[in-house]
C-alpha positions as CSV (number, residue, x, y, z in Angstrom):
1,X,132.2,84.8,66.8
2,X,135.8,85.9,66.7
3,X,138.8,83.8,68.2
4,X,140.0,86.4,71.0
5,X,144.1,85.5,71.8
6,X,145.9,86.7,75.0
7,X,148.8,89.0,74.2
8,X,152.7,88.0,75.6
9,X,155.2,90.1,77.5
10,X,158.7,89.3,76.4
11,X,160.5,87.0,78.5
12,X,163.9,87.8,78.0
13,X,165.5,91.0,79.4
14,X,167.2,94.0,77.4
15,X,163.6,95.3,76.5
16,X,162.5,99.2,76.9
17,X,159.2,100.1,76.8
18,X,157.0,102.8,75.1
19,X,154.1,104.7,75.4
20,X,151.1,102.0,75.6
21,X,148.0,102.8,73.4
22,X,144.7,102.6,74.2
23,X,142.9,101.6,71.2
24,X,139.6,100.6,69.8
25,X,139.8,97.5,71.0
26,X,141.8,97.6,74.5
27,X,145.5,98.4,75.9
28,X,148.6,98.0,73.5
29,X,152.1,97.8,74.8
30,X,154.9,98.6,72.6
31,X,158.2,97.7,73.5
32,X,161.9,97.9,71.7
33,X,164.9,95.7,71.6
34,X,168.2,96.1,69.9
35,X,169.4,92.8,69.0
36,X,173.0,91.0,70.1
37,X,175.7,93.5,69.8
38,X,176.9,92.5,66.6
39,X,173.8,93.6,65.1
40,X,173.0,96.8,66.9
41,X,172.1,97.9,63.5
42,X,168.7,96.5,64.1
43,X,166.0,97.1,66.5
44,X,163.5,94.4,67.5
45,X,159.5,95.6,68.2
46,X,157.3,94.0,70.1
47,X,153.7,95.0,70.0
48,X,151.2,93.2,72.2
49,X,147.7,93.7,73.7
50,X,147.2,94.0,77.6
51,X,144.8,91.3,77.5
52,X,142.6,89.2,75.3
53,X,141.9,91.0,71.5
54,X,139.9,89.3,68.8
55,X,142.3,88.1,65.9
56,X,146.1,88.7,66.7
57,X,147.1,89.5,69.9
58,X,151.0,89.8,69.2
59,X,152.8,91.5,65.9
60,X,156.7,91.2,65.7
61,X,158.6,93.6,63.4
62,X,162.4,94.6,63.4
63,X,163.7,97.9,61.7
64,X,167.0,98.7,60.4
65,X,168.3,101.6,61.9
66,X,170.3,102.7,59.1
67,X,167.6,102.3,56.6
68,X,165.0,102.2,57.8
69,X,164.0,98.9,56.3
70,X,161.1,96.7,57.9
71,X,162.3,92.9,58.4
72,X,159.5,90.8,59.6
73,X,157.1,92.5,56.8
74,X,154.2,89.9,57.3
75,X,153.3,91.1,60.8
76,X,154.1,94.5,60.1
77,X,151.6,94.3,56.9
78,X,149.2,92.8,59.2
79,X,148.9,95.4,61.9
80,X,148.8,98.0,59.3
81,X,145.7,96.4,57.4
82,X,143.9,95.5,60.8
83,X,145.1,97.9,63.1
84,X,145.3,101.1,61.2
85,X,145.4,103.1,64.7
86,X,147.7,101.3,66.4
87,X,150.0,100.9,63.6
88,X,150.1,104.9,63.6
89,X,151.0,104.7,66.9
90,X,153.7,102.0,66.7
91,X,155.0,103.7,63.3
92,X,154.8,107.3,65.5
93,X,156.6,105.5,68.9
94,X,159.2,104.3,66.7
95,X,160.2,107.4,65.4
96,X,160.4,109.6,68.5
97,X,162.2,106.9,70.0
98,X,165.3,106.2,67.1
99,X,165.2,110.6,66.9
100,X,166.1,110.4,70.6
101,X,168.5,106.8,70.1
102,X,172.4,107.6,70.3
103,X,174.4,103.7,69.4
């Protein structure tokens, strides 16, 4: 049997969040940061489950927003091997949100 893993709100403030997902295996909550004002440049995503998932629980990636480089690869190469659906839906957030994102 599977470890299942509880998945974490963030606990610091600044954090707007996007359309949740419900996917194969439960809720999914996507939420976006931009980091300290010196490094607007970069936005923080958080993408955790609404409750307890089997494997990871919890994937952390930031984007450059004038690249549109991936920082935080591991996680991001994670979700996108496990999670195929989600990571559609994280990869198709992401985008409607920065089309929409004025600095």
């Amino acid at each position: 049997m599977e470890k299942s893993y509880d998945g974490n709100k963030p606990k610091t403030e600044g954090w707007v969040k996007l359309e949740n997902y419900d996917g194969v295996d439960g809720t999914w909550n996507v939420w976006v940061q931009h980091q300290q004002p010196e490094s607007r440049r970069w936005l923080t995503v958080k993408v955790f489950a609404s409750g307890r998932v089997a494997r990871k629980a919890n994937y952390w990636v930031t984007k450059s927003l004038r690249t549109g480089y991936i920082g935080r690869f591991r996680d991001y190469a994670i979700l996108r091997e496990t999670r195929s659906d989600l990571h559609r839906h994280v990869e198709d957030q992401l985008s409607n949100y920065l089309r929409n994102y004025h600095d």
